[in-house]
N, C-alpha and C positions, 0 to 999 in steps of 0.2 A: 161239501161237494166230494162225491166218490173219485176214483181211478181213472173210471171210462169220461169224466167230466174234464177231466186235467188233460185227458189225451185227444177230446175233440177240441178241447183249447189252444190248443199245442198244431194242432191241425188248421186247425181256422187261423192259429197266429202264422203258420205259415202259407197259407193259401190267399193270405192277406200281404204277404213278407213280398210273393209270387206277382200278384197285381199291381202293388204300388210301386215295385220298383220301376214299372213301363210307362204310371202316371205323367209323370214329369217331360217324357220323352215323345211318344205319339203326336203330338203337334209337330214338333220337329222332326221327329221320324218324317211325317207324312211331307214337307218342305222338302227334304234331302230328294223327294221321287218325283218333284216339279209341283206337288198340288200346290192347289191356290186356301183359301181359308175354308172358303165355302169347301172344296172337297176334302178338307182334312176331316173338315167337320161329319162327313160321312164315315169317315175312319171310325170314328165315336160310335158312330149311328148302326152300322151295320153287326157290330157286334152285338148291341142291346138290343137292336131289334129282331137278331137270329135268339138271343134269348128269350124275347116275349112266347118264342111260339115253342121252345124247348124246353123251359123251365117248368110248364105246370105240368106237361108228360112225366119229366124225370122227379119229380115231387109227386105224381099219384105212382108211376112204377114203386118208389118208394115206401108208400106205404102197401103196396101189394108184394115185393119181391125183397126188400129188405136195405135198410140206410147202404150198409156197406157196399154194394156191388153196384148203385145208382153215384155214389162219391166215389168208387176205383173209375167208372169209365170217363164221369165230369175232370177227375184229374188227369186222366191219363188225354183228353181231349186239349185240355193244358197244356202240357209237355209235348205234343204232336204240334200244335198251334204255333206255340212261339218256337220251338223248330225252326218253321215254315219261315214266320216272320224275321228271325233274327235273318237268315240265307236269304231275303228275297234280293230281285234284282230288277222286278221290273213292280209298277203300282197295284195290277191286277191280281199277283201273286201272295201282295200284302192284304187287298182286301179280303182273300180268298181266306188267308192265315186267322184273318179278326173274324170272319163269317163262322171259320168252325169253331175258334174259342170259344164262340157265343152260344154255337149251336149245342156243344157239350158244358156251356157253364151252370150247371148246376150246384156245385157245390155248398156255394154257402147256404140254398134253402136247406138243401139234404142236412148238413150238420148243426143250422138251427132247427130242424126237427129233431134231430139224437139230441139237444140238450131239452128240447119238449118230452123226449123219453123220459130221460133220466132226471130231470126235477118236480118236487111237484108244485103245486099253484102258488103256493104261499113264499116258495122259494126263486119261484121262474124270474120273477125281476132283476133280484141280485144274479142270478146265471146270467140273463142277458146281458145285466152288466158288466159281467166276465168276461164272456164271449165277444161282447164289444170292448173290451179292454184288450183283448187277447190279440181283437185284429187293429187295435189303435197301435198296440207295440209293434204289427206289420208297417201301421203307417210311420213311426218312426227308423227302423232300420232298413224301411225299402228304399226312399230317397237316401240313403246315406247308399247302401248298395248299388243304386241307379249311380248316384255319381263317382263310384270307385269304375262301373263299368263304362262309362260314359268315359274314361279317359282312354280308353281304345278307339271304340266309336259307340254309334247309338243303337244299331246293331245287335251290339252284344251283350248288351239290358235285356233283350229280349232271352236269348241265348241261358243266359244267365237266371231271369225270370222263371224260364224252361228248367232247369237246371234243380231247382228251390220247389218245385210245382214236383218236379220226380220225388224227393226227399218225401213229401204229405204224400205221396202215392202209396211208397213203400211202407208211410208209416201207419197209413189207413190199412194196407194187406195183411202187415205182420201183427202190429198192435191193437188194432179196432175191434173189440166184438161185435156181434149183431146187437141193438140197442131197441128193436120193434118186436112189442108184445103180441100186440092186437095188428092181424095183418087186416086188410081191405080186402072186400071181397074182388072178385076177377074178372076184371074190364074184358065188356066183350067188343068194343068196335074203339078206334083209334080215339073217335069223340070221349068214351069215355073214360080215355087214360090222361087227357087232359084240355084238350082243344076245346071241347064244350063247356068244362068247370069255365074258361075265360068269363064264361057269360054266368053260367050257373051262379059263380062266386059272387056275381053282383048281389047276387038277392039271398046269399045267406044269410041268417040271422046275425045281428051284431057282427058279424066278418064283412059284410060288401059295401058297407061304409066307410071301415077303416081299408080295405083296398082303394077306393075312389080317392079320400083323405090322400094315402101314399103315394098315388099316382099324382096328382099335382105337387106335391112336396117333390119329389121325385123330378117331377117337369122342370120347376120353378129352381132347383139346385143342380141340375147339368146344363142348363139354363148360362146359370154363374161356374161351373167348373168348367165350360170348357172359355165364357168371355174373358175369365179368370186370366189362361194362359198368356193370348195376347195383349190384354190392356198389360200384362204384368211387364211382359218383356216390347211392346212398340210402343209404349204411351211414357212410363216409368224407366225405359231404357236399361232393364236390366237381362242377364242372358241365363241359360239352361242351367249353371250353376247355383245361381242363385235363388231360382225359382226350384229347384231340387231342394236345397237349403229351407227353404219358407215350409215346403210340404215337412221337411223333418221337424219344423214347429210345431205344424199342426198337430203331426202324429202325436209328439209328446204331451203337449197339452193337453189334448185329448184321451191318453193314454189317465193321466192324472187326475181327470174331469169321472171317468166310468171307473175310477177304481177307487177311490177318494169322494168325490164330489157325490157320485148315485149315493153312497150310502147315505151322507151325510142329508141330503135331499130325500128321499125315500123315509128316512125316520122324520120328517116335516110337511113330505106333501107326496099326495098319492100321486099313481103312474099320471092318469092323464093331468094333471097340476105340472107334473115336470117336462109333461110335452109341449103342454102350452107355451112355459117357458123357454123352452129348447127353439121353439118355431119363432116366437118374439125376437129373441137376439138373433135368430139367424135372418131373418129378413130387414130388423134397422140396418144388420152388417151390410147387404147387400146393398140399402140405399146412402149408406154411409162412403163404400170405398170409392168411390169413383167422381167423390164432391172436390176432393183439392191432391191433383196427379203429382204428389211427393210420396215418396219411398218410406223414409220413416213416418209418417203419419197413415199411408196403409198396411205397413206391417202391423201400427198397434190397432187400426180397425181390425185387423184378420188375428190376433190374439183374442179380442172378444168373441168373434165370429169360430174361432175354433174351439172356446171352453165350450159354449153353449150347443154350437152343433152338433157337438157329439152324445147330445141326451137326444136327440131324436130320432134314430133309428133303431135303438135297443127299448127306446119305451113302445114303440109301432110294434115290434117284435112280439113283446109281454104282450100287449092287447091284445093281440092275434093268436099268438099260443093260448091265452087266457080264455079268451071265449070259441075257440074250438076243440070236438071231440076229441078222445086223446085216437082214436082210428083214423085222425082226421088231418093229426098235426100238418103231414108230408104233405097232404093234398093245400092245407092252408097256406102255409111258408110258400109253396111251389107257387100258387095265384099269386100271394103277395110279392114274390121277387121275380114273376112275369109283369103282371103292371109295373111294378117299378122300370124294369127295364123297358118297355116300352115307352115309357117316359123318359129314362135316360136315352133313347134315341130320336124321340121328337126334342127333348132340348138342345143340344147342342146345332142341329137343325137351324132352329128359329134363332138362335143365337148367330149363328153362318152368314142368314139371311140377312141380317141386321147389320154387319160389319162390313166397310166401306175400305179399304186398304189406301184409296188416296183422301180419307178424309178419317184424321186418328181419333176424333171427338167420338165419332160411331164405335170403338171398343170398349166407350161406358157406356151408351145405352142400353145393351143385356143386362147389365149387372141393377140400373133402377126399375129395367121392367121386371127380371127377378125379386127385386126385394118386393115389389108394389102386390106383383102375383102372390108372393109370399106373405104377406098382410092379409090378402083374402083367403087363402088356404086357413090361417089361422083363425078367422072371424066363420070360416066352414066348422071348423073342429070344434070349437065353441058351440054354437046353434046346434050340433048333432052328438055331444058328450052322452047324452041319454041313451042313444043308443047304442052306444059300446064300451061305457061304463062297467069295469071287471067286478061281477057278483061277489069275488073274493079278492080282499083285501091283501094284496103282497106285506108281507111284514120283512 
């Protein structure tokens, strides 16, 4: 791995470092301004779903105008956002903060296209693996930073968030080169800089399967990240600390899992063999934690739940860089982390919907309709392997 691989690593570990520190906090954030479940739950929502319609614009700009200047605006949309949100003072202020987040979040497509740059086929696996290791070490020192700031208030997570999001901005300006060979040719109507791919991408070859694939995985896992929060803290009676704490598990295990574990797997079983696997343990997780409401018995569910879920989104990734043109990478990443986000904002959604605050039994049922939905997403991937089966072998 060259120079410029280490420094979008470095980037994505902090644009990772940026997000997860708010993880933890957003539910409760959103409690502190009166909402009820249901409307925190759109806190979630409006963010991902300001992305479904941003992400595949700033992922085709990208491949026609160049990575760097599509990730300076996506961060700088960052650092304006939670601004916003750490200062707000009234609810409409806060949604407004999560709307432009969303609207400028582009990042993480934009810089898993520079690692589609810069590797080739045979190596793309182990990069993702990188790349997902890079932002697994975000998901461990963002909870640990969320709760250094979390002892002022919760506020200044966000603040703070901002703060970390400036840091990748400056470091995308001074240190980033341009990473795009082959530019796209030049959209002539707003459809064709990304709003029509939505549809287009379906019926790409070997890409519009693995989009549909992402998008219920996607569903069926904010699904569970957001029933996650409250079963954690009303059912199990634990508080913000603690559930900050759990996420700094995850990150770490996870960090271990794509940096340790891919290889180790990779030299045993091809990409889609590790997905399968990664989808399997993630959905028994999800029918497993909510079987007997003690603390120590779902912490050691969610140590399974966190080795294993962290091979499924860097193996999504390789598929998709893998069978797209390399003119094409931005445009692909961009679909792929637009459905996903639309999915991360109809789950937490249905998850909303489901949850009864005077009856606490209702904070596990998201979590088996998750796993259940997540059994069938896997038995999808399965039946349709054939058609996005990578021509070339990662070694």
């Amino acid at each position: 791995m060259n120079r410029n691989f280490w420094i979008t690593a470095l980037i994505a570990f902090i644009n990772s470092l940026s997000f997860t520190i708010l993880i933890p906090i957003i539910y409760l954030y959103g409690k502190q301004f009166g909402l009820n479940d249901f409307q925190t739950s759109l806190l979630f929502s409006i963010y991902s779903i300001a992305q479904f319609f941003a992400t595949p614009i700033i992922g085709k700009l990208s491949d026609r105008f160049g990575r760097k200047p599509l990730l300076i605006i996506s961060l700088a949309g960052t650092v304006i956002a939670n601004l916003i949100a750490g200062t707000a003072t009234t609810a409409s202020v806060l949604f407004l903060a999560r709307f432009l987040d969303g609207i400028t979040g582009g990042n993480a497509s934009v810089a898993q296209a520079v690692i589609s740059d810069i590797t080739d086929a045979k190596n793309r696996a182990q990069g993702f693996g990188y790349y997902g290791a890079a932002m697994g070490l975000g998901f461990v020192l963002g909870p640990a930073t969320s709760l250094l700031a979390q002892q002022i208030s919760l506020g200044t997570a966000f603040l703070v968030s901002g703060a970390v999001a400036l840091v990748g901005l400056l470091m995308t300006i001074f240190f980033l080169p341009e990473t795009l060979q082959n530019r796209a040719e030049k959209a002539q109507n707003i459809f064709d800089l990304g709003l029509g791919n939505l549809v287009k991408g379906l019926v790409m070859p070997r890409i519009g399967i693995l989009l549909i694939i992402n998008f219920f995985i996607g569903t069926t896992f904010t699904i569970f990240t957001y029933a996650f929060q409250p079963y954690f803290i009303n059912v199990l009676g634990q508080d913000s600390k603690s559930l900050t704490l759990l996420f700094l598990v995850f990150g770490i295990l996870g960090v271990l899992m794509q940096t340790w574990g891919v290889g180790i797997l990779s030299r045993r079983l091809n990409v889609v063999n590790i997905l399968f696997l990664g989808i399997f343990f993630r959905s028994l997780s999800f029918m497993l934690m909510p079987v007997l409401p003690n603390i120590v018995y779902f912490v050691a569910v969610s140590i399974l739940f966190s080795l294993f879920n962290s091979l499924v989104q860097p193996m999504i990734s390789t598929l998709i860089s893998l069978n797209a043109k390399p003119q094409d990478q931005g445009t692909a990443m961009g679909l792929n982390a637009s459905y996903l986000s639309i999915a991360n904002g109809v789950g937490p959604v249905i998850a909303g919907m489901m949850i009864r605050q005077s009856n606490p039994q209702t904070y596990g049922y998201p979590l088996y309709l998750a796993g259940g939905l997540t059994f069938g997403v896997l038995f999808l991937a399965i039946a349709s392997r054939k058609r996005y089966a990578p021509q070339v072998k990662p070694s």
